[in-house]
N, C-alpha and C positions, 0 to 999 in steps of 0.2 A: 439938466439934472446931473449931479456930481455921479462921475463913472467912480464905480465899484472896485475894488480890491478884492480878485478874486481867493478863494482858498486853497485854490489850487491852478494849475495852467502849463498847459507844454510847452516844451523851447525848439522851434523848427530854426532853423536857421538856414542862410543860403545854398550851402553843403546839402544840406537836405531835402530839398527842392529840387536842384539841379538834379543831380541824382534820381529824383523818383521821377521830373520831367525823362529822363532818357527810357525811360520802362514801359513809357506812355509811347514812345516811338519805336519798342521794340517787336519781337514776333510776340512775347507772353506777355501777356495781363493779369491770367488768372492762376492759374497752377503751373507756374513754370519753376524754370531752376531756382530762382532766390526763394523760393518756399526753403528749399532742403537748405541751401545755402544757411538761410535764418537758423531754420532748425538745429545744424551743426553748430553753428554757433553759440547760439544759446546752450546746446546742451556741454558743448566744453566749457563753456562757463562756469556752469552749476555744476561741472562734473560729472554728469547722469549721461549715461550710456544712449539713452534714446530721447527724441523730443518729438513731437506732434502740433504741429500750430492750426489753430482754429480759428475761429472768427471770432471768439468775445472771450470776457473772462469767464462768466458764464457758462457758453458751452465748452470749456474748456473742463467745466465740474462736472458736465452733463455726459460728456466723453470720459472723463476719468472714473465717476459711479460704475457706466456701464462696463467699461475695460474690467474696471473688480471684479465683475458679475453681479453687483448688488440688483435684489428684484423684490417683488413685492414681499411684504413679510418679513421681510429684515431690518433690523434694528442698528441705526450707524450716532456714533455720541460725537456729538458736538457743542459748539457751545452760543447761545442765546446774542451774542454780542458781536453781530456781524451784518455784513449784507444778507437780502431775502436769498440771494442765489446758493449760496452755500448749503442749505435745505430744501428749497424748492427742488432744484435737481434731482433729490434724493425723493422728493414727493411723485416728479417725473416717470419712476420708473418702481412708486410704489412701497418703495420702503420708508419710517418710519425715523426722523428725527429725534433723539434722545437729549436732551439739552441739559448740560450739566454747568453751575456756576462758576462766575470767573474770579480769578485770584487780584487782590482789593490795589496790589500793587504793579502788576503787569497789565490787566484787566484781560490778559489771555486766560483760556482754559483752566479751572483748576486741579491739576492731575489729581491731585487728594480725594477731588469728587468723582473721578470716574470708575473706578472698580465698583462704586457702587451703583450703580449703573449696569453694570453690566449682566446680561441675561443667557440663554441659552440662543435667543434670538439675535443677538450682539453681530456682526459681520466685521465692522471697523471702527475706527476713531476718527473724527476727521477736522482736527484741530484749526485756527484760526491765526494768521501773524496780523495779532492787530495792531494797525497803525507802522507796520513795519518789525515787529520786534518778534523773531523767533519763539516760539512756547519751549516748556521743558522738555525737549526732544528726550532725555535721557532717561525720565521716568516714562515719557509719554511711549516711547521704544520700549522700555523695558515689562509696562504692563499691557503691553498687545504683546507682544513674544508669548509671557505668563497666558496668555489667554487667549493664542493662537488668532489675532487678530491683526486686520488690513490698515497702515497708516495713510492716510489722502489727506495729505496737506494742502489747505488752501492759504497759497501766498503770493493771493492776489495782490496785496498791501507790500511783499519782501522782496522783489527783485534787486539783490546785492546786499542784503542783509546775510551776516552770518551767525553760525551758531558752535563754538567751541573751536571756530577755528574752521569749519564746514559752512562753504555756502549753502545757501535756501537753494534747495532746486535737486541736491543730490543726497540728502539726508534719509526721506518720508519712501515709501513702497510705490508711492506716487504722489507728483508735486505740479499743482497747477498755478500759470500766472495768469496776468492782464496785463494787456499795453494799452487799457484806456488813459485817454491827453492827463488825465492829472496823475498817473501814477508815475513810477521811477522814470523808463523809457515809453514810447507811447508808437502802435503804429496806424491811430485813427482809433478804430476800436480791434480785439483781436486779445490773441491770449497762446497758452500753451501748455500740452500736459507733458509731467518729465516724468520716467520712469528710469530702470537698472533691468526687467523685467521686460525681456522679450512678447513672453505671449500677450503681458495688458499691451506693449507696442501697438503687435501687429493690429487687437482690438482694435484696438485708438484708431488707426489709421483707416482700418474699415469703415467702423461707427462713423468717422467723419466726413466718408465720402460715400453715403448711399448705402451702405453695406456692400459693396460690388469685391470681387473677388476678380481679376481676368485670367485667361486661363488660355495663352496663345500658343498651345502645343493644340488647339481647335480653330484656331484662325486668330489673324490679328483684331478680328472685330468684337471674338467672345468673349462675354462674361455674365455671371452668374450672381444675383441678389443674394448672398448668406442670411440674411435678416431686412429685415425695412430697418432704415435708417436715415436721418437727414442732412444735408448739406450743409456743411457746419468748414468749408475750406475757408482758409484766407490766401488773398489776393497776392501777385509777384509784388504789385504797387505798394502794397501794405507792407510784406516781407524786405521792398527795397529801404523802405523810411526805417525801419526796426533796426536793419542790418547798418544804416548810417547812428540812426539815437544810442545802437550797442555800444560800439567806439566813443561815448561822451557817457557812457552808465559811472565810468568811477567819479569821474567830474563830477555828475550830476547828483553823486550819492556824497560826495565828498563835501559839497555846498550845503545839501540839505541838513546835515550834520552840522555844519559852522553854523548854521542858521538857528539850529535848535537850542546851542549851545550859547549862542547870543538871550536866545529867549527866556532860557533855564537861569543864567545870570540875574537879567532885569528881573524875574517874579522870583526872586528868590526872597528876597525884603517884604515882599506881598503877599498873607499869611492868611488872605481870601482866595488867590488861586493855586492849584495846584494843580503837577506837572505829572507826565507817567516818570517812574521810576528806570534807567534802563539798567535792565539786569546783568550781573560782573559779565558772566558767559557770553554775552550775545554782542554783536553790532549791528543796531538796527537801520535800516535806510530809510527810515523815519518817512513814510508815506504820508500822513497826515500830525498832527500837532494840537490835539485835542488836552483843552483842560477841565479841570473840574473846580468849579466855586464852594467855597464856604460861605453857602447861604446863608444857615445860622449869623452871620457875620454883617449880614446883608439887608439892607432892607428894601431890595427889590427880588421878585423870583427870576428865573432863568430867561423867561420868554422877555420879559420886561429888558434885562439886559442884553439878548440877544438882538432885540429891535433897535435896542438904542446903536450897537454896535453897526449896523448895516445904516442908521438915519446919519451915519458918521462917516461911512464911505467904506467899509470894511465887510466884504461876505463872507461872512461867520456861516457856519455847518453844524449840524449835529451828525455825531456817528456813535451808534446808533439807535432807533426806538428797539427796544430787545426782541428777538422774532415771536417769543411765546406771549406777548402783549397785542400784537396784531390780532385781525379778528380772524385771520382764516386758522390759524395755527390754535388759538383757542377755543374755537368751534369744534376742530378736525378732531385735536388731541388732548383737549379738556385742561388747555396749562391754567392758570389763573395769575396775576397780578398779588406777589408774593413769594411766589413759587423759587423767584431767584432772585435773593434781594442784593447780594451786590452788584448784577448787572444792573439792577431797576434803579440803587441808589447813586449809580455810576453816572445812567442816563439824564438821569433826575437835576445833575448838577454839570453835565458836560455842555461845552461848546469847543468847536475846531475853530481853530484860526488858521492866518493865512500860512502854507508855506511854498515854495516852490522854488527850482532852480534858478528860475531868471528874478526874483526879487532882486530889487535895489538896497542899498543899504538905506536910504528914504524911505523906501515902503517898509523895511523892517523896524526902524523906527518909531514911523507914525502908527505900527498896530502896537508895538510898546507902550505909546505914549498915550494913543487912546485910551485901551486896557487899562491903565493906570486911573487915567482924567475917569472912567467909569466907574472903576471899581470905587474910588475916594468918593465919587458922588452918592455913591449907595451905601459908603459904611455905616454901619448902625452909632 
């Protein structure tokens, strides 16, 4: 069977290895120094005064919700075109998903639509970098201030993407990553929330480990549960491969960028697919490389072309089905099929292609070249 062309894939290399082999022969495994090590790092990166690392990207929302204080009965907007995690979290702990349409050109959040949204119930916003590409911080900032609301950026997708000149990470009230293998940097699975904001910190840091508070003016042994909470730590092992991928992020962001910009050349003549737009303000680290067909155009539908693309050697993606389409979010909160029609006409016509640091110029190529032999095959 012809091996696949993944759409994404990490770049370990021997540095990286060695490295986390010596961690394995160390005294820490689990919570030792390159935890904080990681952490400082990152957060002088992003510029944010504090960082928190966790074990997913996931809990990484699930630890930032809670730091807000968000609880049942609160209402936080986001937007429809994302992973389930970005709202499940916020299901977590009880509050209430508000999902507002994305903008036709970014396929981020549309700020235009969330003041209308907004309620007395309202808590946060908690915008999305899809694909890598910053949302409009400036409006997106300037109408939570208006309305005394929390930003919680998820940019699971933007590690080293910037935004006016401000990297992702030091921007939002609170900013969370991922280092799942296909994202920018990768450390297995694992993640982080940043903050400027001492007290969601100190949260974070509770939340993530048991809620335990220690309190050694009572013995070295004591401490005390402030809340239930779960174990949500990541590993020195994990924090040592981070700490080597860190050191290779601008490379790594710097390739995926030539990459896209190869790609953006070759479909430009091609008036069946189209590309995201990246907006003047932002530099995005292009996490993923999603386009959109003109079906119309087409005489085959999306699945039809996505099958052909994978019987070619190519694993194509979608990102993603829109969360208010799913059955539980429909059930829960009554969305319907409609509700948000440019995420719906977004998905309707999306597939991700390959991108990733270690591509050859061969494989970049041959997804060109397929794409192309495809699309020609199906024009009307």
């Amino acid at each position: 069977m012809k091996k696949s062309l993944p759409y994404g894939h990490q770049w370990i290399e021997k540095c990286d290895i060695k490295e986390v082999a010596q961690i394995l022969g160390s005294d820490w495994v689990t919570q030792g120094p390159k935890v904080e090590e990681f952490e400082k790092k990152v957060a002088k990166y992003c510029k944010a005064k504090y960082a928190v690392a966790v074990s997913s990207g996931t809990t990484a929302l699930h630890v930032a919700y809670y730091s807000a204080g968000l609880k049942e009965g609160d209402e936080v907007i986001t937007t429809p075109l994302t992973f389930a995690a970005t709202s499940s979290c916020l299901v977590f702990l009880g509050a209430k998903p508000v999902f507002v349409d994305i903008n036709r050109e970014t396929l981020n959040i549309d700020p235009e639509e969330i003041e209308k949204k907004i309620t007395k119930k309202t808590k946060a916003i908690a915008p999305v970098d899809f694909a890598g590409q910053p949302c409009n911080y400036d409006e997106i900032l300037k109408i939570a201030k208006k309305h005394n609301l929390l930003v919680i950026e998820d940019a699971a997708h933007a590690l080293g993407s910037v935004y006016n000149g401000k990297r992702v990470g030091g921007i939002s009230d609170i900013t969370i990553l991922s280092f799942h293998p296909v994202k920018t940097i990768t450390t297995g699975e694992g993640g982080m929330v940043l903050t400027n904001n001492k007290v969601f910190y100190e949260r974070a840091k509770r939340f993530r480990n048991h809620g335990i508070v220690k309190y050694p003016q009572k013995g070295g042994w004591y401490y005390e549960i402030k809340e239930p909470a779960p174990n949500y730590r990541l590993t020195d092992i994990q924090c040592m491969l981070g700490i080597c991928q860190l050191r290779k992020l601008e490379k790594f962001v710097t390739r995926r960028r030539q990459i896209v910009d190869i790609y953006n050349k070759a479909f430009k003549s091609v008036p069946e697919i189209r590309s995201i737009k990246e907006a003047g303000r932002v530099k995005s680290a292009w996490h993923i490389y999603p386009i959109q067909l003109a079906l119309e155009k087409l005489s085959a539908g999306r699945k039809e072309i996505f099958e052909r693309f994978q019987k070619e050697g190519i694993g194509v993606q979608v990102h993603y089905l829109p969360l208010h389409l799913h059955s539980f979010y429909s059930n829960k909160f009554n969305y319907k099929k409609g509700d948000f029609p440019n995420a719906e006409d977004y998905y309707e016509r999306a597939i991700t292609l390959p991108l990733f640091p270690k591509m050859k110029k061969s494989d970049i190529d041959f997804v060109i070249k397929t794409a192309k032999k495809i699309i020609n095959n199906y024009k009307k």
